[in-house]
N, C-alpha and C positions, 0 to 999 in steps of 0.2 A: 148549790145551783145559783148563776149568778145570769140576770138580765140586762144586755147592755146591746148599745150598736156597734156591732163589729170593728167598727173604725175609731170607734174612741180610743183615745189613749190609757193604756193600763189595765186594758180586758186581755183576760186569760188568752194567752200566745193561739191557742186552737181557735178562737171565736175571729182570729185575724189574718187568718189562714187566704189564701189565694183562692181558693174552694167554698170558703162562707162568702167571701165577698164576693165572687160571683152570683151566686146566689142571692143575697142581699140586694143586689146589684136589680138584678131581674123582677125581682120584688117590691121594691122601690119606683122601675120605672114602670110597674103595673098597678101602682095608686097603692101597694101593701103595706102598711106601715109596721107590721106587726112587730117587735123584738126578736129576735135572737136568744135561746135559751141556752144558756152554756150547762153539761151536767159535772157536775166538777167532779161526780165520781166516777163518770163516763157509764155507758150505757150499750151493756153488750148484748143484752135481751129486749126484746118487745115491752117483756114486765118490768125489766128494769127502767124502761125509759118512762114508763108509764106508772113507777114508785115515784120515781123523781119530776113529776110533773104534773100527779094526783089525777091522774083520769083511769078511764077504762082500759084495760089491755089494746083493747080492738079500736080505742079511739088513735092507738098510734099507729101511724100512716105510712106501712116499711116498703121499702121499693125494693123488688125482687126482678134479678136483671137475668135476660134469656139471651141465646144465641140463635136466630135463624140460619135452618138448614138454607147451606146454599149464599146470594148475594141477598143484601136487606138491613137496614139500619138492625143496632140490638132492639131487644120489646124489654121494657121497661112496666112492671106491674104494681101499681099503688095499692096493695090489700093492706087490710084490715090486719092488726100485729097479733092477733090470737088464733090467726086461719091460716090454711096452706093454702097454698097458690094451686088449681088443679094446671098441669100441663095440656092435657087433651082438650080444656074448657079454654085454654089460650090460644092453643092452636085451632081449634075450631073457631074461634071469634076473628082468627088474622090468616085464614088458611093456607098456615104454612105450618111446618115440623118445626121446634123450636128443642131446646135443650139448655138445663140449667146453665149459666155461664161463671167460667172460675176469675178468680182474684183478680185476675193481670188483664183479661177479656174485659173487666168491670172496669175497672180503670182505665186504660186504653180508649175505649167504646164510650164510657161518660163522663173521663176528669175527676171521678169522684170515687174512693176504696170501699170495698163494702163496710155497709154500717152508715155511711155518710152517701147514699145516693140520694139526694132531690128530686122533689118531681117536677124540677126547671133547674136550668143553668149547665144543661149537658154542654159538652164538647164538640160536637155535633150533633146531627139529626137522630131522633130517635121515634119507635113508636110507640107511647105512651097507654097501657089501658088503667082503669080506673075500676079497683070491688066495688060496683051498687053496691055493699053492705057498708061502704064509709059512709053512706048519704042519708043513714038513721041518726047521725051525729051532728049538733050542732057547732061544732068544733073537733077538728082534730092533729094532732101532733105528728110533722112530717121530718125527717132530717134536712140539714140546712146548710148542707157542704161537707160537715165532718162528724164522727160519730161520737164524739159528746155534744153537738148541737142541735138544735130541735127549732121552730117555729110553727104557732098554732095558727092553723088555717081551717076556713071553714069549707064543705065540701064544694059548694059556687065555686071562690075562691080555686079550689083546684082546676074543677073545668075552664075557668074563665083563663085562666093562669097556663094551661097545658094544652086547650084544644080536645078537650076528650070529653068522651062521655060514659057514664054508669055501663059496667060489664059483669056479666057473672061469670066473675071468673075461678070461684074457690071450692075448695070442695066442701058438698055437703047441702 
């Protein structure tokens, strides 16, 4: 795992990606100074991002991306990396039908591949919710454009950063 800013010279090709620096980018002009965590073994699980960064499973911050039924930016869901996301608990908080959204939908809709969704520096408009159950955490690890990258934000930090507020959105 390596710590640097994006833009420095001789950080790992992924950490320089057009997708972190946007990111970075938005972060930066929001007072964030945090690092950029590169996982250099990458991180295909919740648990893995969350071996490689020594926190809680559920401290890592994974964005689970929907498709609204019909016209409507995608919904974008910041939980908690050890929870499911409920569908019916989303759609009742945005009263609309939504449905999980595939690979090319993700991309498209936010600039970012799964694994690597932010919860800032879409591509366009989106509507963002937020698990209340991130906001037990004094700190949590969210992806940062790509999916061996991470940045630790604290739960403020995201509201202040996304415009949103605490939803219960998981199940259980």
């Amino acid at each position: 795992m390596t710590t640097a800013d994006p833009g420095t010279p001789g950080v790992d090709t992924s950490a320089r990606s057009g997708s972190v620096r946007r990111v970075t980018g938005v972060l930066r002009a929001q007072g964030i100074t945090a690092p950029v965590t590169v996982i250099a073994a990458g991180a295909r699980t919740a648990a893995d991002a969350a071996r490689s960064v020594g926190c809680a499973v559920d401290q890592i911050a994974k964005s689970i991306v929907f498709r609204p039924d019909g016209d409507g930016p995608p919904v974008v869901v910041v939980a908690r990396g050890g929870q499911r996301v409920d569908e019916g608990k989303v759609q009742a908080c945005l009263g609309v039908r939504v449905r999980r959204a595939d690979p090319e939908y993700v991309r498209a809709a936010t600039g970012f591949a799964i694994g690597g969704v932010a919860p800032v520096g879409h591509t366009g408009p989106v509507t963002l919710l937020l698990d209340a159950g991130l906001f037990q955490y004094s700190a949590v690890w969210a992806a940062a454009g790509a999916p061996d990258a991470v940045v630790c934000l604290t739960p403020a930090d995201l509201v202040r950063l996304t415009g949103s507020s605490p939803a219960n959105v998981t199940i259980g």
